[in-house]
C-alpha positions as CSV (number, residue, x, y, z in Angstrom):
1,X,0.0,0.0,0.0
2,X,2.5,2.5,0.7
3,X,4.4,1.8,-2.5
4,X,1.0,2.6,-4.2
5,X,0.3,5.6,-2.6
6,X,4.3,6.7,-3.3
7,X,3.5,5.6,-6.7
8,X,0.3,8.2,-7.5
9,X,1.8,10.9,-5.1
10,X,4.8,10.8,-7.1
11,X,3.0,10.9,-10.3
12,X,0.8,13.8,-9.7
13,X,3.8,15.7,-7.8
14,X,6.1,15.2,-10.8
15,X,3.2,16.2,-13.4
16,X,1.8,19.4,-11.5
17,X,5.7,20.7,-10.5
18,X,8.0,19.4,-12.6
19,X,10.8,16.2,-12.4
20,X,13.0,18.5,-10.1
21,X,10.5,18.1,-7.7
22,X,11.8,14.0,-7.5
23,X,14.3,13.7,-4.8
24,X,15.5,10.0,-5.7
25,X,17.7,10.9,-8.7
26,X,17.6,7.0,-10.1
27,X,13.7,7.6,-10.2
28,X,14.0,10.9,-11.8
29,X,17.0,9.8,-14.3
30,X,14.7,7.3,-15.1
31,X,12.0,9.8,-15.6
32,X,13.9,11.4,-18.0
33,X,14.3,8.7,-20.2
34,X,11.5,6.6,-20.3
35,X,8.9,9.1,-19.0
36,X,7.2,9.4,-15.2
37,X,4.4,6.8,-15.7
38,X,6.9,3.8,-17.2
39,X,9.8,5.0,-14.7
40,X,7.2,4.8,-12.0
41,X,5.5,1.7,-12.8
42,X,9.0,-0.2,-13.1
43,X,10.4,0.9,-9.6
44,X,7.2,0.2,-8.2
45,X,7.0,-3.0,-9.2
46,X,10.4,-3.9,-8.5
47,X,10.1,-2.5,-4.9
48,X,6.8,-4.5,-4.8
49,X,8.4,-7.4,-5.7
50,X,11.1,-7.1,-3.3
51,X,8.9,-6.8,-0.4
52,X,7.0,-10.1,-1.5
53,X,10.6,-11.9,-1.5
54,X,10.9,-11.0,2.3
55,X,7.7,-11.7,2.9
56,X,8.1,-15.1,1.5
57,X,11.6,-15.7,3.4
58,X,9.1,-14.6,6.4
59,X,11.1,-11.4,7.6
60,X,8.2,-9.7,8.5
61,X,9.6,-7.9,10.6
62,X,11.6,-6.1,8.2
63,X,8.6,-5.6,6.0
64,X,7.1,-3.4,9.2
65,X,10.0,-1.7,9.2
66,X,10.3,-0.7,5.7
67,X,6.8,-0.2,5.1
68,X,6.7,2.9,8.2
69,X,10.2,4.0,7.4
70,X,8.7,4.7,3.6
71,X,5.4,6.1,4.9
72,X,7.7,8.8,7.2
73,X,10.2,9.4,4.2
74,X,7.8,9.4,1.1
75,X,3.9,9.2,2.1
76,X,3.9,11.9,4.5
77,X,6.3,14.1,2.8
78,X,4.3,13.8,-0.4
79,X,1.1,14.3,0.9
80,X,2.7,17.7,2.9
81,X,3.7,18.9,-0.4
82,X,0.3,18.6,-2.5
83,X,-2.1,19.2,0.3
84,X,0.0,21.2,1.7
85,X,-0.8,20.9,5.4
């Protein structure tokens, strides 16, 4: 879930202020190239199916941990910048 709402936040933020706006330079170098939705769409995926790997090798632990740490560093940051709250 968090990677999907990273996923659309990212989109729209990207669309309404520009790639600069992407702090990950991988994502946005890969924005440049291939365009936000496919640059996007691949790292989410990927990150989605890295999280079903650990979830398979039953670290769920770390999955908890990643899945807060990239709510506080993405989500929320995000969300502060389009809703602006």
């Amino acid at each position: 879930m968090a990677q999907c709402l990273d996923g659309v936040l990212t989109y729209v933020g990207v669309v309404t202020y520009g790639t600069t706006i992407e702090a990950n330079p991988i994502i946005a170098t890969l924005m440049a190239h291939f365009g936000h939705g496919v640059a996007l769409m691949a790292a989410k995926i990927v990150a989605g199916l890295l999280g079903i790997c650990l979830h398979v090798r039953q670290v769920h632990v770390a999955v908890a941990v990643l899945a807060v740490f990239y709510v506080t560093v993405a989500v929320i940051p995000w969300m502060a910048i389009l809703f602006q709250f």
